[in-house]
MARLUMVEX-574101 format. One record per residue (C-alpha): residue number from 0; residue in one letter; x, y, z. Coordinates in steps of 0.02 Angstrom, whole numbers. Each point is the difference from the previous one (the first is absolute). Example, Ala and Ser with C-alpha at 12.3 -4.5 7.8 and 13.67 -1.06 7.14 Angstrom:
! MARLUMVEX-574101
zase | nukol | X | Y | Z
0 | a | 615 | -225 | 390
1 | s | 69 | 172 | -33
! end
This chain:
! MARLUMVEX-574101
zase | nukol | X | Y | Z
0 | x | -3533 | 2889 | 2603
1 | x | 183 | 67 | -7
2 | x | 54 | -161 | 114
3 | x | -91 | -112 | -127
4 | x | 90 | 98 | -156
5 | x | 156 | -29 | 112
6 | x | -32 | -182 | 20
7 | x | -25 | -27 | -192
8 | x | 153 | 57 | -47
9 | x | 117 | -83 | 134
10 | x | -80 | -172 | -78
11 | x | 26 | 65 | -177
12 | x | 175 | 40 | 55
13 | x | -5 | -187 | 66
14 | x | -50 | -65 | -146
15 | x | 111 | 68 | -135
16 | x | 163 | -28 | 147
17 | x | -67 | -199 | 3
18 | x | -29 | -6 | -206
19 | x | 198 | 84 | -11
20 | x | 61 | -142 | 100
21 | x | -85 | -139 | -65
22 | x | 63 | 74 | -189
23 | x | 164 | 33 | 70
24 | x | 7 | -187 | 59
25 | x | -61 | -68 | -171
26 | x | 125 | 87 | -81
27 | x | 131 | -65 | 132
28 | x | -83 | -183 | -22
29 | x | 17 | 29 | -213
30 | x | 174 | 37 | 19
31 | x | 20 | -143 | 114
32 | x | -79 | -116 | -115
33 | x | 89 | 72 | -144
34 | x | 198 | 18 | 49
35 | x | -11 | -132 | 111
36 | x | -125 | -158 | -40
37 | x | -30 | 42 | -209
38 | x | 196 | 96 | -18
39 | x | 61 | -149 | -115
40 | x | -144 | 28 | -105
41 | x | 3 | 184 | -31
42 | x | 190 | -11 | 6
43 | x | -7 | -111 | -159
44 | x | -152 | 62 | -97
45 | x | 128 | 174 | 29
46 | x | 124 | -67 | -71
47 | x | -64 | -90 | -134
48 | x | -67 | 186 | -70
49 | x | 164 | 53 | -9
50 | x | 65 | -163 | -92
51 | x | -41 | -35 | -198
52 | x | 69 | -107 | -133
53 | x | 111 | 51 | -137
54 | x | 15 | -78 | -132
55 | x | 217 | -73 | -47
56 | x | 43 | 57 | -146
57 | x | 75 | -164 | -101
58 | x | 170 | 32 | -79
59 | x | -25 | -1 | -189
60 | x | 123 | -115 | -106
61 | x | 141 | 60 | -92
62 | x | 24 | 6 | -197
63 | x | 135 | -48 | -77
64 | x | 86 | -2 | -194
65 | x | 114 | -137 | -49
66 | x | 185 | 11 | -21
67 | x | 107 | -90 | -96
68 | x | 155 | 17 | 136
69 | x | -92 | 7 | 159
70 | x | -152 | -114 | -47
71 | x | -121 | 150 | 36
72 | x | 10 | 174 | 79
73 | x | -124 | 97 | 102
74 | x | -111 | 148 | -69
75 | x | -156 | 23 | 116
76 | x | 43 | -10 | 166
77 | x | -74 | 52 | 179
78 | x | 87 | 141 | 91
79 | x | -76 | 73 | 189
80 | x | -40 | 158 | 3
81 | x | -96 | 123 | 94
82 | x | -145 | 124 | 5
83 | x | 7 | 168 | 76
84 | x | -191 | 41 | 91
85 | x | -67 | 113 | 119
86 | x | -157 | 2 | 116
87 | x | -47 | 186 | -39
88 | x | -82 | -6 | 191
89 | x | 169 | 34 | 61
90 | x | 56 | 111 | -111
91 | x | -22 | 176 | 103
92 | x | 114 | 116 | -134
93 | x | -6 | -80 | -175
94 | x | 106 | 144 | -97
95 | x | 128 | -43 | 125
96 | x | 0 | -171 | 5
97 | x | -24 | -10 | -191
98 | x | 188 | 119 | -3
99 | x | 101 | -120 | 101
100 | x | -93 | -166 | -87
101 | x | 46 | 76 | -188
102 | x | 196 | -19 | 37
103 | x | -34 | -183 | 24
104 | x | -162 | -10 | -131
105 | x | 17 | 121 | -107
106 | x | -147 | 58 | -103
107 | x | -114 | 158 | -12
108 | x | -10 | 97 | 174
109 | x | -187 | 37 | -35
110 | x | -58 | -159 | -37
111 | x | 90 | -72 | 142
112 | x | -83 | 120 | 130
113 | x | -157 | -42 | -94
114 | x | 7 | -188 | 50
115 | x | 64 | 38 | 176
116 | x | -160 | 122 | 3
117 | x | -126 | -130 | -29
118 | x | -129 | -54 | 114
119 | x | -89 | -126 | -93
120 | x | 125 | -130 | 28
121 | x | 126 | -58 | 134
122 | x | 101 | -72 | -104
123 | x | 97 | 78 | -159
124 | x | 117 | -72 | -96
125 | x | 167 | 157 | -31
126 | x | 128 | -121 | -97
127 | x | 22 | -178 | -68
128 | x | 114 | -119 | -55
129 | x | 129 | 87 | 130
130 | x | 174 | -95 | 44
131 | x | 39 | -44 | 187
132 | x | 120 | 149 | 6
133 | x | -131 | 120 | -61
134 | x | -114 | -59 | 134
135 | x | 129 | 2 | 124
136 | x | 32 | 177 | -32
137 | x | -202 | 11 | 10
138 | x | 18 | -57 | 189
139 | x | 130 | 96 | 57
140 | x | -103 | 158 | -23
141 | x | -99 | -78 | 140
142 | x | -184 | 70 | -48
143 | x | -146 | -36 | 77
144 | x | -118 | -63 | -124
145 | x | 117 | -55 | -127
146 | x | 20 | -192 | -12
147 | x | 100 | -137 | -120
148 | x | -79 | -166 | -56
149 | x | 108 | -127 | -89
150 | x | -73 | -64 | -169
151 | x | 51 | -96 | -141
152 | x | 26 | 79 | -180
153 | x | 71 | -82 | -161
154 | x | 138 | 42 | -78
155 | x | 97 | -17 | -168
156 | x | 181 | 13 | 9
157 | x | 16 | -7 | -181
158 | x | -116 | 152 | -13
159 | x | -92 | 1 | -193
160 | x | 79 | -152 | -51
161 | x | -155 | -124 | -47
162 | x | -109 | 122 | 85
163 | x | -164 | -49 | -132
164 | x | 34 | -189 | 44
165 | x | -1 | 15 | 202
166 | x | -120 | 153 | 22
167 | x | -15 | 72 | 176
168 | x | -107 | -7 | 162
169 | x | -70 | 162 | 56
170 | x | -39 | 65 | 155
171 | x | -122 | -124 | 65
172 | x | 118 | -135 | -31
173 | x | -97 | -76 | -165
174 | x | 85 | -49 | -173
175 | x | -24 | 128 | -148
176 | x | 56 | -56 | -161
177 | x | 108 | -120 | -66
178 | x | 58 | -179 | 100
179 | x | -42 | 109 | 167
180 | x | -189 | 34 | -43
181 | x | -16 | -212 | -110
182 | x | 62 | -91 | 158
183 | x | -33 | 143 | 138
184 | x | -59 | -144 | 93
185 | x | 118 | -126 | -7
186 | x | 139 | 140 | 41
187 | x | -103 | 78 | 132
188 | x | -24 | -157 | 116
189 | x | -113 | -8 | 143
190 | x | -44 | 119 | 138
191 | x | 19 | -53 | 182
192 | x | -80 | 86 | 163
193 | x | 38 | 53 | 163
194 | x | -83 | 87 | 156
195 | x | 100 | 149 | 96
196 | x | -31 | 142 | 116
197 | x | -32 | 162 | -61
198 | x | 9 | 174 | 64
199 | x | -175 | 111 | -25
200 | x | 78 | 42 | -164
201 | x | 8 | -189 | -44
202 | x | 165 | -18 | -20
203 | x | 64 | -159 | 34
204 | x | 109 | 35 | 174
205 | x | 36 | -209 | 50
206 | x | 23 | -121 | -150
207 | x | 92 | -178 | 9
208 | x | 18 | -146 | -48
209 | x | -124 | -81 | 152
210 | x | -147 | 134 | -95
211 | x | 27 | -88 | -178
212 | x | -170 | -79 | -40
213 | x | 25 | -49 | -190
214 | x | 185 | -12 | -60
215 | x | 27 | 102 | -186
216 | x | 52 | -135 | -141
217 | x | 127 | 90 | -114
218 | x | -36 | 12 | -171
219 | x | 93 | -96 | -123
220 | x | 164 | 41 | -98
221 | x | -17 | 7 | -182
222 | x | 144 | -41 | -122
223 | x | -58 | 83 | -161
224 | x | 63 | -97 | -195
225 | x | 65 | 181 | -29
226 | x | 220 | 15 | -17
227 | x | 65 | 142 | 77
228 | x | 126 | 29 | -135
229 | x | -125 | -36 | -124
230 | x | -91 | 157 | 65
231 | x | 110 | 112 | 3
232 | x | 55 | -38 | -194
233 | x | -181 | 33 | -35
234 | x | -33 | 153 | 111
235 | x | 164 | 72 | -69
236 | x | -35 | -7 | -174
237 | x | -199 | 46 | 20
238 | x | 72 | 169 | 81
239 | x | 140 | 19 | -144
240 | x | -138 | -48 | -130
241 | x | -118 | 160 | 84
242 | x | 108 | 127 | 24
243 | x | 106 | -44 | -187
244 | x | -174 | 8 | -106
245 | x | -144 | 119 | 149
246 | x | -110 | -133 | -18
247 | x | -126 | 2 | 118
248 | x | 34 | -161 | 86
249 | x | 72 | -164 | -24
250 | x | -2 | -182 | 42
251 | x | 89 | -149 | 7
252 | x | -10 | -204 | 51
253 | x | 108 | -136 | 1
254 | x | -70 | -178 | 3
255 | x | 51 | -176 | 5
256 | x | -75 | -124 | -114
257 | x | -76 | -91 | 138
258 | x | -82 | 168 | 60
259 | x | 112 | 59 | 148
260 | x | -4 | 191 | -1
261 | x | 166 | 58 | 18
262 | x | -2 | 191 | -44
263 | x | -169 | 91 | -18
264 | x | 36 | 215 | 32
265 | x | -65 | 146 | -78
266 | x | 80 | 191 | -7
267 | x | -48 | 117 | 73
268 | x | 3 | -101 | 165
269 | x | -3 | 57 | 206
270 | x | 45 | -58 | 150
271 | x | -114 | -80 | 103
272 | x | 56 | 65 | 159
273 | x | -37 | 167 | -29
274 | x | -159 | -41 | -83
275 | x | -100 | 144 | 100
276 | x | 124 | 131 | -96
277 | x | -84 | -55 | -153
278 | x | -114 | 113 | -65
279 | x | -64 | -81 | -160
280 | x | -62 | -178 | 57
281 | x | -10 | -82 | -186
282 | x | 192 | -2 | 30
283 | x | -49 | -154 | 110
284 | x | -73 | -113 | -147
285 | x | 99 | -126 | -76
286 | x | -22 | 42 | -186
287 | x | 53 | -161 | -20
288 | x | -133 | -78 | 56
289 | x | -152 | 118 | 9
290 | x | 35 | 141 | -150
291 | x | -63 | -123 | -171
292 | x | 41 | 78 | -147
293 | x | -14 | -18 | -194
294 | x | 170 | -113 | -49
295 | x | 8 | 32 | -193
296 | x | 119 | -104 | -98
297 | x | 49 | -134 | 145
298 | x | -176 | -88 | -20
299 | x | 48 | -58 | -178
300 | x | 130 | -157 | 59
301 | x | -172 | -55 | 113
302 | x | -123 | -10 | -150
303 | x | 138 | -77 | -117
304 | x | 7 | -104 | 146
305 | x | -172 | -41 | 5
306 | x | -7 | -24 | -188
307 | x | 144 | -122 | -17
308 | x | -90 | -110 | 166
309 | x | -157 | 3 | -102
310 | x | 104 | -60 | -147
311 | x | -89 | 150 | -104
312 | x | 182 | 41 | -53
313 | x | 173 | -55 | 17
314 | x | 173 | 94 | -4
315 | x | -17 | -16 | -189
316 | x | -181 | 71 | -41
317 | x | 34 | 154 | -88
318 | x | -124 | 154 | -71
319 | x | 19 | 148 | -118
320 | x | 7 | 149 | 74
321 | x | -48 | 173 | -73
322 | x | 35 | 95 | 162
323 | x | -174 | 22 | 24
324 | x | -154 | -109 | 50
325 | x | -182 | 71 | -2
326 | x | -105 | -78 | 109
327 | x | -171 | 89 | 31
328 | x | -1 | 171 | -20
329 | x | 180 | 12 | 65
330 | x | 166 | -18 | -93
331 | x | 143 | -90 | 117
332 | x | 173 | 49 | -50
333 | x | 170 | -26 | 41
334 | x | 87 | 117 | 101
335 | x | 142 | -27 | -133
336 | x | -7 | 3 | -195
337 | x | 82 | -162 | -58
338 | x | -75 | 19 | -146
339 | x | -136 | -146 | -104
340 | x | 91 | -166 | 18
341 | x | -35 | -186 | 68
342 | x | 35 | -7 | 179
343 | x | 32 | -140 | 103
344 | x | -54 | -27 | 202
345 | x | 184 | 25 | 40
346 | x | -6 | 171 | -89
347 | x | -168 | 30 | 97
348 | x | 133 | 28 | 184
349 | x | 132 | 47 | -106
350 | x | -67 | 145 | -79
351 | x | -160 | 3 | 130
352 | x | -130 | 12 | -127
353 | x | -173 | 53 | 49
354 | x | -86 | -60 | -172
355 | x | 115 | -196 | 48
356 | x | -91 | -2 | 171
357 | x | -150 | 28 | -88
358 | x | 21 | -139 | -103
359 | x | 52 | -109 | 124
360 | x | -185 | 23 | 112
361 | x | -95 | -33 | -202
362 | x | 94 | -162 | -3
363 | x | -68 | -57 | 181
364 | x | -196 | 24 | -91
365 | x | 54 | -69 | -164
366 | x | 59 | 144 | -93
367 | x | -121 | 131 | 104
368 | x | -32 | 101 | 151
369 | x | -153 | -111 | 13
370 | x | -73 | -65 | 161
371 | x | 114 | -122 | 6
372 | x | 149 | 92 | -18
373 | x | -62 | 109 | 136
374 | x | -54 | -136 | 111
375 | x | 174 | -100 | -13
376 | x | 114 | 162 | 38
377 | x | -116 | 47 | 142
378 | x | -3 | -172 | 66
379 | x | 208 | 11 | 9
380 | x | 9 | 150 | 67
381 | x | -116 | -30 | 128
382 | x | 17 | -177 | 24
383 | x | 174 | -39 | -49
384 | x | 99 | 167 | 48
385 | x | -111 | 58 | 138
386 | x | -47 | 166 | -56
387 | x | -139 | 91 | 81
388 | x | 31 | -102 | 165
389 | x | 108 | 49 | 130
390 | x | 165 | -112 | 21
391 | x | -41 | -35 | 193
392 | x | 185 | 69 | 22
393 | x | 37 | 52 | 192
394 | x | -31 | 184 | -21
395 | x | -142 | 123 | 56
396 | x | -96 | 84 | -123
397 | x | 23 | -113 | -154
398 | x | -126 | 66 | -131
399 | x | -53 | -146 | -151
400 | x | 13 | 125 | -155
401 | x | -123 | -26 | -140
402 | x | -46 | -120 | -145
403 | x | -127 | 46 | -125
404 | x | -120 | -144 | -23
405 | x | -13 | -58 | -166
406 | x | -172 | -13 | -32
407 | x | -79 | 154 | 103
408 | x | -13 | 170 | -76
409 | x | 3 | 97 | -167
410 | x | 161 | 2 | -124
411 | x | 55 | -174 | 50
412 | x | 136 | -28 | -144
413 | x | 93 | 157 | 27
414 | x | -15 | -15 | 188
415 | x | 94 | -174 | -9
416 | x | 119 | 51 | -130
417 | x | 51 | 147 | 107
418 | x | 27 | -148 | 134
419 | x | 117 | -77 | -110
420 | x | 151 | 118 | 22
421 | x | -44 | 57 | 180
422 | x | -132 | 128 | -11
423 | x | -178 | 10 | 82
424 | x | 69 | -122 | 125
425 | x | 66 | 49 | 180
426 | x | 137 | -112 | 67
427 | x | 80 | 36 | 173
428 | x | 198 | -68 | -28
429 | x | 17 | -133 | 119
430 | x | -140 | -69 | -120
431 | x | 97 | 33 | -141
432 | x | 167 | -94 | 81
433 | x | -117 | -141 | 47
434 | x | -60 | -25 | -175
435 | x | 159 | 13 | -74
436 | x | 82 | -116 | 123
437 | x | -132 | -142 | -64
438 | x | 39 | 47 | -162
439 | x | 171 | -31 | 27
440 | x | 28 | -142 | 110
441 | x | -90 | -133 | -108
442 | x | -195 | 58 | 55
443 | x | 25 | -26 | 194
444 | x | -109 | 173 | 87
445 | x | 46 | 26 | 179
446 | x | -57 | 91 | 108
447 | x | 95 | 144 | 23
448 | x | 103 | -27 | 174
449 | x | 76 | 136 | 128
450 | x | 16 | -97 | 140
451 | x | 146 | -157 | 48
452 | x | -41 | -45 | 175
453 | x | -89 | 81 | 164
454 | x | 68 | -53 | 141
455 | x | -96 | -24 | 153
456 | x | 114 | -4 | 179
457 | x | 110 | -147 | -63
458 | x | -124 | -86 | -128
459 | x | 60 | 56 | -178
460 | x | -125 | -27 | -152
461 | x | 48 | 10 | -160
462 | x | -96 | 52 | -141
463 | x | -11 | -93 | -175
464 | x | -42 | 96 | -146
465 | x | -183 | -48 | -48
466 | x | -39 | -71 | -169
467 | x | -165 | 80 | -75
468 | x | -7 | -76 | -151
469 | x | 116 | -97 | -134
470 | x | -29 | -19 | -206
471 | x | -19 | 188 | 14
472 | x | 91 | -6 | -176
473 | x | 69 | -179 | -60
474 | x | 196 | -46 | 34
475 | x | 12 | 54 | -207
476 | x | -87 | 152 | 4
477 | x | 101 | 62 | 166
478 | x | 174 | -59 | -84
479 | x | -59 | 87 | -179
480 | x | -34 | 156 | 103
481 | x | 163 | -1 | 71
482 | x | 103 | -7 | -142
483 | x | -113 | 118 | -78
484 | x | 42 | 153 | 129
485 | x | 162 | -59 | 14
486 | x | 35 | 29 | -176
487 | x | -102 | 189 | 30
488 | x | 101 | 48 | 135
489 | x | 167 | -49 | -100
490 | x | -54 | 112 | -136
491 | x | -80 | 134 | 73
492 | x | 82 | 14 | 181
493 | x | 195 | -48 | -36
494 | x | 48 | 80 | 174
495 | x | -108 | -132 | 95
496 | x | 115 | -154 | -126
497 | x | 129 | -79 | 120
498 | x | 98 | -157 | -55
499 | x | -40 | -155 | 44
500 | x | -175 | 36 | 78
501 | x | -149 | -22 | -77
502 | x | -114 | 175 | 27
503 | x | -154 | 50 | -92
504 | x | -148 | 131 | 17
505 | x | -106 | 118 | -80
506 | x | -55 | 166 | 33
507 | x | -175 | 103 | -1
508 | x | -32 | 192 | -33
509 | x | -206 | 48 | 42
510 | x | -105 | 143 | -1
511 | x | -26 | 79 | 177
512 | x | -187 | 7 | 15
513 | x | -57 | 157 | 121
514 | x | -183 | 11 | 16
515 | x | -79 | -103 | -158
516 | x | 146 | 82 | -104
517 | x | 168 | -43 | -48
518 | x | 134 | 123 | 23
519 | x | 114 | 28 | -163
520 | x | 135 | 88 | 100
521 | x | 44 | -158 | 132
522 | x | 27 | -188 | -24
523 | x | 34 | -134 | 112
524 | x | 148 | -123 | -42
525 | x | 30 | -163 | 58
526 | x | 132 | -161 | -41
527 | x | -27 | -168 | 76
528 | x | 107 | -140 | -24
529 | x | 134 | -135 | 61
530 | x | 149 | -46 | 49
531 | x | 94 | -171 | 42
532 | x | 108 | -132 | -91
533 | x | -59 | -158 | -57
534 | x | -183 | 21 | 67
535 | x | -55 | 192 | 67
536 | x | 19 | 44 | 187
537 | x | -75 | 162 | 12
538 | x | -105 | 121 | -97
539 | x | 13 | 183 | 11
540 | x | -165 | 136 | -18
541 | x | 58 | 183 | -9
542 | x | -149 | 123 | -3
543 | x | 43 | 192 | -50
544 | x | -149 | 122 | -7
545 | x | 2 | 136 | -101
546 | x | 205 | 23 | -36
547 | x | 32 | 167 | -67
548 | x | 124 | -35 | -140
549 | x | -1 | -7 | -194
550 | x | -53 | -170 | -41
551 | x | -90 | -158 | 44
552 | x | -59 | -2 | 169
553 | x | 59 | -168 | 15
554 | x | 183 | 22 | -60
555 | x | 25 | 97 | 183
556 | x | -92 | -155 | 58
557 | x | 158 | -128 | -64
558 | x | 104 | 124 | 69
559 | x | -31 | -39 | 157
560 | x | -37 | -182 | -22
561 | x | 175 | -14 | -96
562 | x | 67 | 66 | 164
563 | x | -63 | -116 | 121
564 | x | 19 | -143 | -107
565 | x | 197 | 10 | -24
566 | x | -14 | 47 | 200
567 | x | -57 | -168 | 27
568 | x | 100 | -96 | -104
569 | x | 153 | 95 | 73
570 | x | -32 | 11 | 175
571 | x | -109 | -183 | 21
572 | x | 20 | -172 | -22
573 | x | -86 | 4 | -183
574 | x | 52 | -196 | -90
575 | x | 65 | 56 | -167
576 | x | -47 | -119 | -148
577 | x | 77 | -174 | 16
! end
């Protein structure tokens, strides 16, 4: 029995031995068929885990302002720069790393060691936007787990100047705001692709030109319509026009008759390249554009406009005026006491009577605020001058203000009446400008334009100003409105008079309405008007809200517009009269 137990476990002894070297020559045969017959194979498929694509950033196209010496100048360009980063994995003593990096960095200690303490990520981002030097100086403290990457940021050597026109691109690399968020697309280009071998980190460790498998198209250059010395005037003054009255903000535009944008700025401004500083982001809208507003006395040249098209009146319908109209339940009044006498439609810009503009909307219906009085006035300002409807110009966040319709609602006659001298209607002012430029170039409404060519590698496109509609007002309307504010400004703005040029304008004061109510302690002034010689070139808009001075809100306004005016005509090729 013992021999047989013996036996038994000599053969199980056997067995297992036989079973070891039959394994041990599968394994041998495995490897065999593995590093030898299939070691292409699982060489590649190897490799190809430790390659990826990346996508090639495109380089996005410049912007640039014209110039009158140099043709135009550069204000958005592309600049390398790099990001700091660390893999946290490697990082075996963050307060001591985080010490020698702040020399180089800067920054808070703590939060530093925080983001080197991490261990949901191996890869943190310390610093951006650094310069080669600062990176060098990054490298030469030779730490394991730090790394560089090379990126591409946008910058604006001219810092604030035009900063609501061009906006900014954030982090990600879109357009916010302005020409940078309208044609983010067109500046941005196209994205290309390419394969390379990473490290288990993946990080690229082998890129060339052999791994490229989808070159980046560069976005396109832009030429903008705006003049770089035309900006500045405007900037200038906005900022003297502020800080001379603590208003809250102000704004200004200069545009040709054909359109062509060639100053549009606001004050308080910022600059662009520093946008992540900012800690108040409305700073970043172009009021311009996207803050509409109640324009008081500079609607009244658009419905004597509209009247004198109609052929309802003509430069020689006059009225008696008591100072005081009652229409309703509400009494209109002037905002000056000239006393009972007959008036004429000159002395409505003139003397800016509330009770004239009233009279002008009655004659549109007849002799009343009827429906067809209201239907005619809406029908120009939303047909003929736009209002209500954004301009289409090349700017993000454009906002369409509002128009009351006329036959919707409850106190209809007031409502409208109100309309007449630019209240209970929200204009932004590159509406305004519009308006007023078909009002003043013989009833031609273009499009408002901010860009003169893009420029794509060595194809250049330029860009035509875009007619939206003619007959606005007729040729004799337009020509009666000129002289009209032409004769206003030369009584009631004789700073803004130069000899042998012919200027008009007119200015608005309005209410500030803050939540259903208007203020009684704030206004908002505004003068729009011209400027050329035989025939206007450009008109001016100047925007003040809420000046804190004795006086009309809109005297500050000509202030400023007085200003750039006599700038231009100084400083630019303005043709005096022949």
């Amino acid at each position: 029995m013992v021999g047989n137990q013996k036996k038994f476990q000599l053969d199980k002894f056997f067995v297992i031995k036989v079973l070891l070297v039959l394994t041990g020559m599968l394994l041998l045969v495995r490897l065999f068929y593995i590093q030898i017959i299939r070691h292409e194979y699982y060489q590649n498929k190897a490799l190809s885990e430790h390659i990826k694509k990346f996508e090639i950033a495109a380089p996005r196209g410049i912007i640039r302002l014209q110039n009158q010496q140099l043709g135009s100048v550069p204000v958005v360009l592309n600049e390398k720069r790099y990001i700091i980063y660390a893999d946290p994995a490697y990082i075996k003593d963050p307060p001591s790393v985080a010490n020698k990096l702040l020399k180089v960095i800067g920054g808070d200690k703590n939060e530093l060691t925080k983001k080197l303490s991490t261990k949901d990520s191996r890869y943190v981002v310390l610093a951006k936007k650094f310069t080669k030097e600062q990176a060098k100086k990054i490298s030469e403290l030779n730490i394991v787990g730090i790394g560089k990457k090379e990126i591409s940021v946008r910058t604006y050597p001219q810092e604030n100047l035009a900063s609501h026109i061009l906006g900014f691109v954030n982090d990600d690399g879109k357009g916010q705001y302005g020409i940078e968020q309208f044609l983010d697309s067109t500046l941005a280009g196209k994205s290309g692709l390419e394969k390379a071998v990473t490290d288990i980190r993946g990080t690229p460790l082998a890129i060339s030109n052999d791994n490229i498998l989808k070159q980046a198209k560069a976005g396109q250059d832009i030429v903008l319509t705006v003049d770089i010395g035309m900006q500045k005037i405007v900037e200038d003054a906005l900022k003297r026009g502020v800080e001379r009255t603590k208003a809250i903000n102000a704004t200004g535009i200069i545009i040709d008759t054909h359109g062509n944008i060639k100053a549009m700025a606001s004050f308080p401004s910022y600059n662009p390249g520093q946008f992540e500083k900012i800690s108040d982001p409305s700073i970043f809208i172009n009021p311009a554009v996207s803050m509409p507003w109640e324009p008081g006395s500079v609607m009244k040249p658009l419905i004597i406009g509209a009247a004198f098209s109609e052929k309802s009146a003509t430069p020689e319908t006059s009225f008696y005026d008591s100072g005081q109209m009652t229409i309703g339940d509400r009494t209109i009044s002037n905002s000056t006491d000239w006393g009972s006498q007959t008036m004429s439609f000159r002395d409505i810009i003139n003397k800016s009577l509330n009770t004239g503009a009233v009279f002008v909307l009655k004659t549109l219906g007849g002799g009343s605020i009827n429906d067809k009085a209201r239907n005619t006035w809406y029908d120009y300002m939303t047909k003929h001058y736009f209002f209500g409807k954004n301009t289409g110009v090349q700017q993000g966040g454009e906002t369409s203000g509002y128009v009351p319709e006329p036959n919707k609602g409850y106190g209809l006659e007031v409502l409208y009446a109100n309309t007449a001298f630019g209240q209970g209607v929200t204009l932004t002012p590159i509406q305004l400008i519009s308006a007023y430029n078909a009002l003043i170039n013989g009833g031609t409404y273009y499009k408002p334009n901010l860009v003169a060519e893009t420029i794509d590698g060595t194809k250049k496109t330029i860009s035509k100003p875009e007619v939206v509609a003619r007959n606005v007002v007729s040729p004799q309307a337009s020509q009666d409105i000129r002289q009209m504010i032409k004769e206003a400004l030369e009584i009631n703005n004789r700073a803004a008079v130069r000899e042998g040029y012919n200027i008009g304008g007119k200015s608005g004061t309005a209410q500030i309405a803050e939540r259903g109510v208007y203020r009684t302690d704030l206004y908002n002034g505004a003068y729009v008007g011209y400027l050329g010689g035989d025939t206007p070139q450009y008109l001016i808009l100047v925007r003040i809200d809420g000046p804190r001075t004795p006086g009309f809100a809109s005297a500050e306004a000509y202030k400023t517009w007085d200003e750039i005016s006599n700038n231009l005509i100084d400083n630019f090729a303005i043709k005096p009269k022949s």
